[in-house]
N, C-alpha and C positions, 0 to 999 in steps of 0.2 A: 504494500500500500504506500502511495507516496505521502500521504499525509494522514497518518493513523486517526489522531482524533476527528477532523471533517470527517474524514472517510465511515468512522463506526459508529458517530453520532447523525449526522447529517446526510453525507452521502447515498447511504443507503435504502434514503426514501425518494431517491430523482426518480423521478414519472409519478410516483404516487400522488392520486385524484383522493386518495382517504384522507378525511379529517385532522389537523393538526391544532387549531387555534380555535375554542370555540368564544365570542364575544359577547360581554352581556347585552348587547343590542342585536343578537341572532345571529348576527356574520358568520362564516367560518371561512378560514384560512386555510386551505389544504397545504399537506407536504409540498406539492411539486409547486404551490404558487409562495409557498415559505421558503423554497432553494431560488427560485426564480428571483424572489424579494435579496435573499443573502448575494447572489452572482451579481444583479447590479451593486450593490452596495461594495464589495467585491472589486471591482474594475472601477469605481468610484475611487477608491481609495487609491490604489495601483496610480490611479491618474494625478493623485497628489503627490506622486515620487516619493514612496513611505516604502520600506526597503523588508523584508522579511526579519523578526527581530525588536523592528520600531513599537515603541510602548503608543498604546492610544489609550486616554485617557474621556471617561464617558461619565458626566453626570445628565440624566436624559430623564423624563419622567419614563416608567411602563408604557410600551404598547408594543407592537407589532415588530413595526419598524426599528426599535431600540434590540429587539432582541435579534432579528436578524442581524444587526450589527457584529452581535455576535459570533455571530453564525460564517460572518465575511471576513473577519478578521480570522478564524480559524481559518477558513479558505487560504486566503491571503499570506499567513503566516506569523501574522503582527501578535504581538501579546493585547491581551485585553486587558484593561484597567477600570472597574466600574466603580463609582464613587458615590455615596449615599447621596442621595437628593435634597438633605435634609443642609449638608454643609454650608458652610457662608464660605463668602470668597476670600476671606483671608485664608479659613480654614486649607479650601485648594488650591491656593497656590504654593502650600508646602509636598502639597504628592504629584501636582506640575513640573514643579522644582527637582523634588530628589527622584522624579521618574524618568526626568531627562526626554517626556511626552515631546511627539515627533508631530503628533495630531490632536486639539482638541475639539470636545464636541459636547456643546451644551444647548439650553433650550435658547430661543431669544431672548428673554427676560434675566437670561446673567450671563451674555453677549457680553455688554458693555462692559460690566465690573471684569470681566476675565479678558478682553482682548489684551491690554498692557501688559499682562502677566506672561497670556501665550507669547506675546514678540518679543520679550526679553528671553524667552525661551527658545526665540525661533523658530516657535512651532507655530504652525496651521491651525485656525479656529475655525468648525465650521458648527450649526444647529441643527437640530432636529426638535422637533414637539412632541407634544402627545398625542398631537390627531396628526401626525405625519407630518406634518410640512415641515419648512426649513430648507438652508444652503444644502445640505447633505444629499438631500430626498431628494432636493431639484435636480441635482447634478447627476445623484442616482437613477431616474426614471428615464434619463436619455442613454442611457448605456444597453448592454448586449447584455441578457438575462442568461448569458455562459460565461462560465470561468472554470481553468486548469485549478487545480488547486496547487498551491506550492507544495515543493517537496520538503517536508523535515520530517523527524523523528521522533518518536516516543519524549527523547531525551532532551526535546526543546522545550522551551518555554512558552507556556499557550495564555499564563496571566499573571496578573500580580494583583495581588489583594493588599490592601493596606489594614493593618489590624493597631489596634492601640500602644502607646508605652507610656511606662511609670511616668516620664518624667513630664509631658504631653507631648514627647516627639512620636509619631505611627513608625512603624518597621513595615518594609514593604514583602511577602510572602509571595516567594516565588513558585507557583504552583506550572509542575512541566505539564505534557497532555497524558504521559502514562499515569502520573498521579489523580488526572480528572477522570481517566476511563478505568482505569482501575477499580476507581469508588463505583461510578456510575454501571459498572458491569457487576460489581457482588453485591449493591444494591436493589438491583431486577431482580438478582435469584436470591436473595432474603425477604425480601417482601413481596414474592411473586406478582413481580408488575408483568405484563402481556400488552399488545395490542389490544383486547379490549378494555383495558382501563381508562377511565376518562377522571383526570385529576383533577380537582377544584381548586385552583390555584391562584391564590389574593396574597402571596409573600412578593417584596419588591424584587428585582432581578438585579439590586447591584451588591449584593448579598451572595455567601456560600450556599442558606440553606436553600431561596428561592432560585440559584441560576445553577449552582452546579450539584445539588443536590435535585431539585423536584423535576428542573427542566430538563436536566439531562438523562436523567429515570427513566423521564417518559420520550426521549431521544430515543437510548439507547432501547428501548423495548416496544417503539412502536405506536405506544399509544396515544390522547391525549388529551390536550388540557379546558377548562374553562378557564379563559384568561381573564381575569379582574385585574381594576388598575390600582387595586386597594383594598383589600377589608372592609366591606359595605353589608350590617346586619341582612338588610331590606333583600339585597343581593344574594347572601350565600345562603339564604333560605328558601328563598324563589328556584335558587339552580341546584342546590344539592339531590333533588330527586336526580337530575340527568347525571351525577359524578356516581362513581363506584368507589373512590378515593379521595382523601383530603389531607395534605402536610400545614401544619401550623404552627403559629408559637404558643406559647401557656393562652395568654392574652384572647386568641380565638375564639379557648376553649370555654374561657368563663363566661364570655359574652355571650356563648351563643347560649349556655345554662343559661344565663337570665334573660334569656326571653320565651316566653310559654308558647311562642310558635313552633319550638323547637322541642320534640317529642320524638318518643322510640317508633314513630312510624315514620315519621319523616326520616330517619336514619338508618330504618330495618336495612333497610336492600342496601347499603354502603357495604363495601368490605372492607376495608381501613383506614383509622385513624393514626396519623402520626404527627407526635410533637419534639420540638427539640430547640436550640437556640438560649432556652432559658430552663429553670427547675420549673417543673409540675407541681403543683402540690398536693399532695395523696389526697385533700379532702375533692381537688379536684378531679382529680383520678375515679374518686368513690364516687362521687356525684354523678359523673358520666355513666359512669359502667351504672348507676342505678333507674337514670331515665334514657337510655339506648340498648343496656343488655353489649355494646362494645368496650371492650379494652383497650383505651388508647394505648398504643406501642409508640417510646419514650427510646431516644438512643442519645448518643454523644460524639459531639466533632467540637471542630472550630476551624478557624481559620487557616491555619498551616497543614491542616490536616485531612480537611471535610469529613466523614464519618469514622469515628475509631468504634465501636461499639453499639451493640441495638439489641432491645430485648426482643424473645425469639417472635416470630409469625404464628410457629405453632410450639404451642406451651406456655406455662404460665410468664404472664407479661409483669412482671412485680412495680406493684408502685414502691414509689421512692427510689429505684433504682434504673440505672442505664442502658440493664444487661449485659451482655458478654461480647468480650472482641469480636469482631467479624472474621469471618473466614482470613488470612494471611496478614493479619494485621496481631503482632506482639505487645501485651500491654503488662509490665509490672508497677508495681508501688514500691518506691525508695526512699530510705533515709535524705528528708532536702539537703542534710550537710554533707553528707559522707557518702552518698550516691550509689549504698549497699543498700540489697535487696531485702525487704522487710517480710516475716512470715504472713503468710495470710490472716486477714483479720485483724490486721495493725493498719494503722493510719498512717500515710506518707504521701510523697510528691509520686503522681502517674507521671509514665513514662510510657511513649507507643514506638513501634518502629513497624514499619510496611509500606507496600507498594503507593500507599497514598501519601504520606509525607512528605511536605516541601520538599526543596531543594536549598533551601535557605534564604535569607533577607537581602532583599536588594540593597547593596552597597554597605552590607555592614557586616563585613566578617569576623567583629568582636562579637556582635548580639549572635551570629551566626554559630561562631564556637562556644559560645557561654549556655547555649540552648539544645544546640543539634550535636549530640556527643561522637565523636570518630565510630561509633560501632554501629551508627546509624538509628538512635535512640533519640526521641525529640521529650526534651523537659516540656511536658505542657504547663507548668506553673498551678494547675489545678491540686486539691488535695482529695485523697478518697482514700477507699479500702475493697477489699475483695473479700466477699461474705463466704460460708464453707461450701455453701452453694454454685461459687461461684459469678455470680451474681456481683455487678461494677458499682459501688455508691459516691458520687460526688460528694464529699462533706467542708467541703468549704476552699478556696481559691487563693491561693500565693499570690501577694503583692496588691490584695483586696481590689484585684477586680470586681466591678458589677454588671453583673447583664439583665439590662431592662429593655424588655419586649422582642428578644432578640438581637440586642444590640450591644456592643463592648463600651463602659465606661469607664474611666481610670478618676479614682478618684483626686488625682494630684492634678491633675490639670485641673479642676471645679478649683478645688484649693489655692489654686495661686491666684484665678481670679477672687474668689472671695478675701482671700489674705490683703489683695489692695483696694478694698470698697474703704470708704472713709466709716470710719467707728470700730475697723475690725481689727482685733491684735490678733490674733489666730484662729485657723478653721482646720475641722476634720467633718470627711465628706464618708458615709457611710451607704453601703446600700441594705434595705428593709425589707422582708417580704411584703407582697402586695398582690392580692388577686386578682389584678389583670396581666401586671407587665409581669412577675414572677416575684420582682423585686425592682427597686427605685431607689433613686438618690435621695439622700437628707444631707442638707449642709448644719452643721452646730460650729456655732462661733460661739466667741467670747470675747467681750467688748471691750476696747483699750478704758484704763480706769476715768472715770467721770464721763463717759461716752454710753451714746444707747444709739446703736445701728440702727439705720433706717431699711428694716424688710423689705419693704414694698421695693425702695430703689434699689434695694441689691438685686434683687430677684429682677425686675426689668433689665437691669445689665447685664445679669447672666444672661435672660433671653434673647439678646441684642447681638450678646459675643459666642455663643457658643449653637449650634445646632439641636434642635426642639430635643431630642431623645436623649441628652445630656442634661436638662433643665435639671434643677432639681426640684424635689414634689412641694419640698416643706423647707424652712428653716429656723433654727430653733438657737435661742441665745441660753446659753452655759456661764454659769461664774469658772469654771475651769472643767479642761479636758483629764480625764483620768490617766494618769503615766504611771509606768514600771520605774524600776530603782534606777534604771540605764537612761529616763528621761521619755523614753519612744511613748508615743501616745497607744492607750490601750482601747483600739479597734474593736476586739472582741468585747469587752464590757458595755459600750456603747452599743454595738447591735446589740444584746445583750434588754437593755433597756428601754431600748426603742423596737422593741421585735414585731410588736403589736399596736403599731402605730398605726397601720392600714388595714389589718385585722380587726 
């Protein structure tokens, strides 16, 4: 095959008149007019002198068009680079910057904020929308609805994901295509997806779980989707009789419980439920399984990785827990200091090593060996255990990550804005449980002496500087932060205290 990934995700649907896209406005999109959409798009690119290799970087809303993007860069050869929608432009011009983007491609409406940035970059700006239009589309729809595909190998680079770091700087994760088809091929056969599955699909696509998790599922197996451009209650109630399947984050799963439209008849004829991105929580787990009679099946990735673990298809699906490594994917729990392997039922830092595993961080070959061990072992910074069962439990996250709704936050980055609001002498940014997003940020300050922080404008700044799903929910003033005898602020006592604050 000259180009493995096109060829075992996409390729193998040319001529196909079967259903690929279905839209909540009726439309469908077949395969052969989704490769037709990808080859202009494809020879589009080509035409901007973007060289096999060149990173393109894409913040686009969902639709049709955004994802055949995809689709043409793999053709093409180009690494893909998708970027949450959610970003402000200061935000992207840091993963512009250290991506070294050869192309960018945004809506109209942050055109203008982002052109100065692409030209210092020397890169190409071109847009697309969410109802297609844009320089992109225009250029695209005059082209030859064929293209060769370039030639590369397993062992190229097909994307880079930017995922978060402590300090607010992102690490960029070099994901090759044998890492994307790897996942995407032991994923069909653990969750027996097929051509007829038709997947209910409202996660965004510049995401692991929506683009190379759900979409490529149903790539590499044939089937397909109902496209949403968003999580709309009104929406995946109307369409779920036509789905057989559905991937979501926690967040989904409680909305859709609280609404009484949503009942074990509307669900009977589904065959699966699956959530991941963030923690479940078993009451929601119980609640499902008591008005559906289904057991959502819960697994575990992230970023550098996409899927390490998933509770089985057939067998018990345990709440509270991940399940077990996927077929050729090795997972221990280790000692964080000492990097020795702990007996089962002890608590320590996971570690994976498999076919899915990055390649390592774009341009940073310290984070790259401080994380991805010479023996092919990735520190995912997460903490768990392995039950006698066997059975995978996240119990809590190195360097206090938070993931709300799917989403990575670092709490240090909230912290430094909050640390320079006027009134503030120090902040610790904690995440909570909450039953929609899994869990959310809380900022707790403590106010420099004879000062009272003004909430309301700190929280307006946050909203101003940082991207919506960083926000924090609440914030709360402390006469002081609890510290150990070594001075470090004690994180765990504060969730601890606030545990039940959205509960």
């Amino acid at each position: 095959m000259s180009n493995p990934l096109y060829d075992r995700l996409f390729g193998i649907h040319a001529g196909k008149d079967t259903p690929f896209l279905h839209l909540p406005n009726g439309q469908t999109v077949t395969h052969a007019d989704f490769l037709d959409m990808a080859a202009r798009l494809a020879n589009a690119l080509i035409g901007y002198e973007l060289e096999p290799g060149d990173r393109v970087a894409v913040q686009v809303e969902k639709s049709p068009e955004a994802l055949a993007l995809y689709a043409a860069c793999a053709q093409a050869g180009l690494i893909f680079l998708p970027l949450n929608t959610d970003y402000t432009t200061a935000e992207l011009q840091y993963f512009i910057e250290n991506s070294e983007a050869a192309l960018v491609v945004c809506d109209d409406a942050k055109s203008k904020g982002l052109a100065p940035i692409a030209a210092a970059q020397n890169a190409r700006l071109e847009t697309l929308n969410a109802d297609g239009s844009g320089s992109l589309m225009r250029r695209a729809l005059g082209m030859l609805p064929a293209f060769e595909p370039v030639r590369r190998s397993e062992e190229d680079l097909a994307a880079l994901l930017y995922t978060s770091g402590t300090t607010g700087r992102s690490k960029g994760a070099m994901l090759s295509q044998a890492n994307l088809l790897s996942n995407a091929e032991t994923l069909v056969r653990e969750w027996r997806f097929s051509a007829d599955d038709v997947l209910l699909h409202a996660l965004p696509i510049f995401h692991t779980h929506g683009l190379f998790v759900a979409t490529n599922v149903v790539l590499a197996s044939g089937g397909s989707m109902i496209f949403l451009p968003k999580f709309d209650l009104d929406d995946m109630l109307r369409l779920m009789p036509q789905a057989t399947s559905m991937m979501g984050v926690p967040t989904f799963y409680t909305r859709l419980l609280g609404d009484d439209r949503f009942t074990g008849d509307l669900a009977r004829h589904m065959r699966l439920f699956i959530s991941g991105s963030a923690p479940l929580l078993a009451e929601t787990h119980e609640r499902f399984e008591t008005r559906t009679g289904h057991r959502i099946l819960e697994r575990y990735g992230m970023t550098e990785t996409n899927m390490n673990t998933s509770n089985p298809y057939d067998g018990e699906r345990r709440a509270g827990t991940v399940g077990f490594p996927l077929p050729d994917v090795e997972l221990k729990v280790t000692d964080p200091e000492s990097g020795e392997t702990l007996r089962q039922g002890e608590i320590g830092m996971i570690e994976v090593r498999g076919p899915n595993v990055f390649q390592g961080y774009w341009q940073m070959p310290e984070k790259t060996a401080a994380e991805l061990r010479e023996d092919g072992f990735f520190i995912t910074g997460d903490l768990g255990r392995v039950d006698e069962d066997g059975y995978v439990h996240i119990v809590g996250r190195g360097k206090d990550l938070i993931i709300s709704g799917g989403f990575n936050i670092y709490p240090k980055e909230l912290e430094m804005l909050l640390d320079d609001q006027p009134g503030v002498l120090e902040s610790a940014v904690i995440g909570v449980p909450h039953p929609d997003f899994g869990e959310t940020p809380v900022g707790l300050l403590v106010a420099e002496p004879g000062a009272m922080p003004d909430l309301d404008a700190i929280m307006a700044n946050a909203q101003a500087e940082l991207a919506r799903f960083k926000h924090p929910r609440k914030l709360i003033v402390l006469d002081a932060l609890p510290r150990n005898t070594m001075g470090k602020v004690q994180k765990n006592a504060l969730r601890e205290r606030f545990a039940k604050l959205f509960t």
